[in-house]
MARBA-3410 file (N, C-alpha, C, O; in Angstrom, 1 decimal):
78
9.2,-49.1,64.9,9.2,-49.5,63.5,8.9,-51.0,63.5,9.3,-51.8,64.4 ~ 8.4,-51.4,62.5,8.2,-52.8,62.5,8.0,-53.4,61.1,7.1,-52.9,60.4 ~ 8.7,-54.5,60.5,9.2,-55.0,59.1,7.5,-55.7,58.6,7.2,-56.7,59.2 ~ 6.9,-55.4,58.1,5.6,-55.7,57.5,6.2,-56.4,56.1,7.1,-56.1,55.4 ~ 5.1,-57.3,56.0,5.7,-58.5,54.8,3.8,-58.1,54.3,2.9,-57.7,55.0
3.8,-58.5,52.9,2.4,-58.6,52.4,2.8,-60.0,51.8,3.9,-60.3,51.5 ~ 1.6,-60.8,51.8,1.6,-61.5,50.6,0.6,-61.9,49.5,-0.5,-61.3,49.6 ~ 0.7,-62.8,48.6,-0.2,-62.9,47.6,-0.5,-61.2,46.9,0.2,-60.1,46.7 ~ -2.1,-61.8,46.6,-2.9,-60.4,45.8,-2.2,-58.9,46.7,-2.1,-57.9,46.0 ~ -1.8,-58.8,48.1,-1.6,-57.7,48.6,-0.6,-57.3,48.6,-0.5,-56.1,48.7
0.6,-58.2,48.3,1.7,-57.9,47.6,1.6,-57.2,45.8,2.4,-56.4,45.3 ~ 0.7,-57.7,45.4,0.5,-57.4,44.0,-0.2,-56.0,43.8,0.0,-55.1,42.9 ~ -1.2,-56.0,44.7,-1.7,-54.2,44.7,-1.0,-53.3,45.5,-1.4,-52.2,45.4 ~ 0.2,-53.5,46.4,0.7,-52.8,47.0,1.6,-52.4,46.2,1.7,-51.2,46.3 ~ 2.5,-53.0,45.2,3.6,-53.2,44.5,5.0,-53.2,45.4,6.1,-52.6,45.3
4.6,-54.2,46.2,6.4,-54.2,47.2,5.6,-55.4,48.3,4.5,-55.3,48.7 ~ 6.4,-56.4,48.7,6.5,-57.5,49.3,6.9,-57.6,50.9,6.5,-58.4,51.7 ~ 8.1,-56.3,51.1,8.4,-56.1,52.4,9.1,-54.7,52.7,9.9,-54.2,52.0 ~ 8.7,-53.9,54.0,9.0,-52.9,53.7,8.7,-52.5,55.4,7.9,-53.0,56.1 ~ 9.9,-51.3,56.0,10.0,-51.0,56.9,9.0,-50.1,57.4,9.2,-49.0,56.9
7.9,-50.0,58.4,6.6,-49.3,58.8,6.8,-48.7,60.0,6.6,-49.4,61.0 ~ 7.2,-47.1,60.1,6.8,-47.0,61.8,5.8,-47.2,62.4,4.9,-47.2,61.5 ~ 5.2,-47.4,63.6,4.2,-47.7,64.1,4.4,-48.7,65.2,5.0,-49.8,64.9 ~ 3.9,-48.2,66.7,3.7,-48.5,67.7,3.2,-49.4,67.7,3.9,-50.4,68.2 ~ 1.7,-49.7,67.3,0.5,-51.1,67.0,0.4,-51.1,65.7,0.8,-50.5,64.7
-0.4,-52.2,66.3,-0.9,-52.6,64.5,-1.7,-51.6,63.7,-1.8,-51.5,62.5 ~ -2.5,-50.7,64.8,-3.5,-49.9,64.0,-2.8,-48.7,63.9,-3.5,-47.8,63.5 ~ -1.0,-48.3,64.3,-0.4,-47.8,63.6,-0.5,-47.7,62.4,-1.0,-46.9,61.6 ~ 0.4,-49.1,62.4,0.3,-49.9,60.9,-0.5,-49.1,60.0,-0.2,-48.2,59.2 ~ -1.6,-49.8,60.3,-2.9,-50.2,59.1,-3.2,-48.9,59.1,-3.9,-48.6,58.1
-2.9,-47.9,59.8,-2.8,-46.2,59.2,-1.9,-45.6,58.2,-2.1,-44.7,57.5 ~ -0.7,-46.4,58.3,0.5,-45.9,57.6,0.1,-46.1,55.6,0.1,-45.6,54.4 ~ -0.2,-47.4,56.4,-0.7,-48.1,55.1,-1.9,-48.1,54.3,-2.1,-48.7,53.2 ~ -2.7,-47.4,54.9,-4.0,-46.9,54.0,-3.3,-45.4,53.8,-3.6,-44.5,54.6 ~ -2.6,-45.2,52.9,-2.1,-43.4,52.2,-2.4,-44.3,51.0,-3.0,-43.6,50.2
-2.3,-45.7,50.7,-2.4,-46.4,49.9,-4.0,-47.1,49.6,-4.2,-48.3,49.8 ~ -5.3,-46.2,49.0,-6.5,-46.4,49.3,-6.8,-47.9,48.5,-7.5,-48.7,49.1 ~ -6.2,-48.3,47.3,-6.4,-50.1,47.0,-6.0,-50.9,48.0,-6.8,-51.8,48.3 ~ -4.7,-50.6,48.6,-4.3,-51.3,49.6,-5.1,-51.4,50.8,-5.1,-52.4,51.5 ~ -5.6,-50.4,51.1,-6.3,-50.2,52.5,-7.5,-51.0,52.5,-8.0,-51.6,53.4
-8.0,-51.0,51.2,-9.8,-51.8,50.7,-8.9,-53.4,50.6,-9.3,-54.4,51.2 ~ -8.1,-53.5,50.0,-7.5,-54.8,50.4,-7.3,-55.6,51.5,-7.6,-56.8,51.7 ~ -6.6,-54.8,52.2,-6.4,-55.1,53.8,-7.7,-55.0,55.4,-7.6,-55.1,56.6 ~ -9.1,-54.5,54.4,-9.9,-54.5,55.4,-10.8,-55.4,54.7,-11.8,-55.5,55.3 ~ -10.8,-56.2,53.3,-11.5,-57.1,52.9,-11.8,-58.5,54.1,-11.1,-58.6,55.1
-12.6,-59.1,53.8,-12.9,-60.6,54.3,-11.5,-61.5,53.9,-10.8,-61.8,52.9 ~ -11.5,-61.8,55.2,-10.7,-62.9,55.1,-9.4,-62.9,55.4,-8.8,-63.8,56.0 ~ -8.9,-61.7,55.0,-7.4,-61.1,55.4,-6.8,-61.8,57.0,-7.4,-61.6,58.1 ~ -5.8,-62.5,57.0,-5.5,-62.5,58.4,-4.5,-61.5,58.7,-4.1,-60.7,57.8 ~ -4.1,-61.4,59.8,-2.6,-60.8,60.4,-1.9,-61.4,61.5,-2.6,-61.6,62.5
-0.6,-61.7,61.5,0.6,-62.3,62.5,1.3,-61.0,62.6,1.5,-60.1,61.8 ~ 1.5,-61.2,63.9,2.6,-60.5,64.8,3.5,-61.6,65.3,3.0,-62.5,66.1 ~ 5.0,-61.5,64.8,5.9,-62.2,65.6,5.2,-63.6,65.0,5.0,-64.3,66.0 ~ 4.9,-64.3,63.9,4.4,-65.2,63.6,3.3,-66.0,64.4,3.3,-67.3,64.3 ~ 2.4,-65.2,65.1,1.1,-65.5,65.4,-0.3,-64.7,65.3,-0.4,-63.5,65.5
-1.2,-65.5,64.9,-2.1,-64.7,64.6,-3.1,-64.0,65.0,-4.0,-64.6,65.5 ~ -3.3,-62.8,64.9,-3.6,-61.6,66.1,-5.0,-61.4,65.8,-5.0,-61.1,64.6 ~ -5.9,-61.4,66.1,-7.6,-60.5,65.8,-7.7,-59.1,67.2,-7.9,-59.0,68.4 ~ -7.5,-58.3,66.3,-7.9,-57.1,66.6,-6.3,-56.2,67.1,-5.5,-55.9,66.2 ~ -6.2,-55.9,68.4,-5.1,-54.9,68.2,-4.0,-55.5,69.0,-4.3,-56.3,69.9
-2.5,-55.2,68.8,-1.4,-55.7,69.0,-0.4,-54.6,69.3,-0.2,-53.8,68.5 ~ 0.4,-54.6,70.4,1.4,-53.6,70.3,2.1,-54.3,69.8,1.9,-55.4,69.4 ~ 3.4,-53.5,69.6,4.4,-54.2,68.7,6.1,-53.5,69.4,6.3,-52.6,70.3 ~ 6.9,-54.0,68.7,8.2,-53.7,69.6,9.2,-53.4,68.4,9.0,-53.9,67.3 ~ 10.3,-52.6,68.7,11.3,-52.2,67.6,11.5,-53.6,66.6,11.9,-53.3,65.4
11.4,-55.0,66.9,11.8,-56.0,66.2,10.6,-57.1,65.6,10.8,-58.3,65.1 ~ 9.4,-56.3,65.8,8.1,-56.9,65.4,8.3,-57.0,63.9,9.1,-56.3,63.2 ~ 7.6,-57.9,63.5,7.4,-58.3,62.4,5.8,-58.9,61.9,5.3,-60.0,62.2 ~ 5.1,-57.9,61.2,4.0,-57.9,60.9,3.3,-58.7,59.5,3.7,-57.9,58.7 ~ 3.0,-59.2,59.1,2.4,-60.1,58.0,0.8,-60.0,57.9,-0.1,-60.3,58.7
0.7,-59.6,56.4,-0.7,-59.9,56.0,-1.0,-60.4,55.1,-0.6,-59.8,54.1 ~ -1.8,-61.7,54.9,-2.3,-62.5,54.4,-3.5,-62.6,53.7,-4.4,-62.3,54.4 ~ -3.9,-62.9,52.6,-4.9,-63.2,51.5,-5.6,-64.2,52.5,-5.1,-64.6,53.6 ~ -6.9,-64.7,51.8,-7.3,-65.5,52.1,-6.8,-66.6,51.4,-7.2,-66.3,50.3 ~ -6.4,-67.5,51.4,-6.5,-68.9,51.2,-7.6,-69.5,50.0,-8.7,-69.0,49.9
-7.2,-70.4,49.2,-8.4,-70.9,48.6,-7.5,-72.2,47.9,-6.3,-72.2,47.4 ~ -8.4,-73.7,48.1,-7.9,-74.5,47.5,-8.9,-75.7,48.1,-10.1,-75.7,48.5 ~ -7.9,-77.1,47.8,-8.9,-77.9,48.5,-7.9,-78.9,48.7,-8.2,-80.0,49.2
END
């Protein structure tokens, strides 16, 4: 299991900010979480990052009973 946080817009189409996810890896995860088809088109958009354990991961990650997963909007400002 691992504590997955959304934030921004992905918080807002998921309708929940943090929430407990079983799943081994991240592509656990991102299985659990596409039952949710807005969410899933959200989370595979451009730009999206993801942190494991507060670093930022490209591509796949295992994960441990105390992982903590985060996904991020893109950014915009100046």
């Amino acid at each position: 299991m691992a504590r997955v946080l959304l934030f921004g817009r992905l918080a807002d189409i998921a309708g929940w900010r943090e929430r407990v996810v079983d799943g081994a890896s991240l592509a656990d995860i991102r299985t659990a979480l596409s039952a949710d088809p807005d969410l899933a088109e959200a989370l595979s958009g451009k730009g999206v990052q993801v942190a494991v354990d507060k670093a930022i991961v490209r591509g796949e990650a295992a994960l441990t009973a105390t992982s903590e997963v985060a996904f991020m909007p893109p950014m915009s400002g100046g």
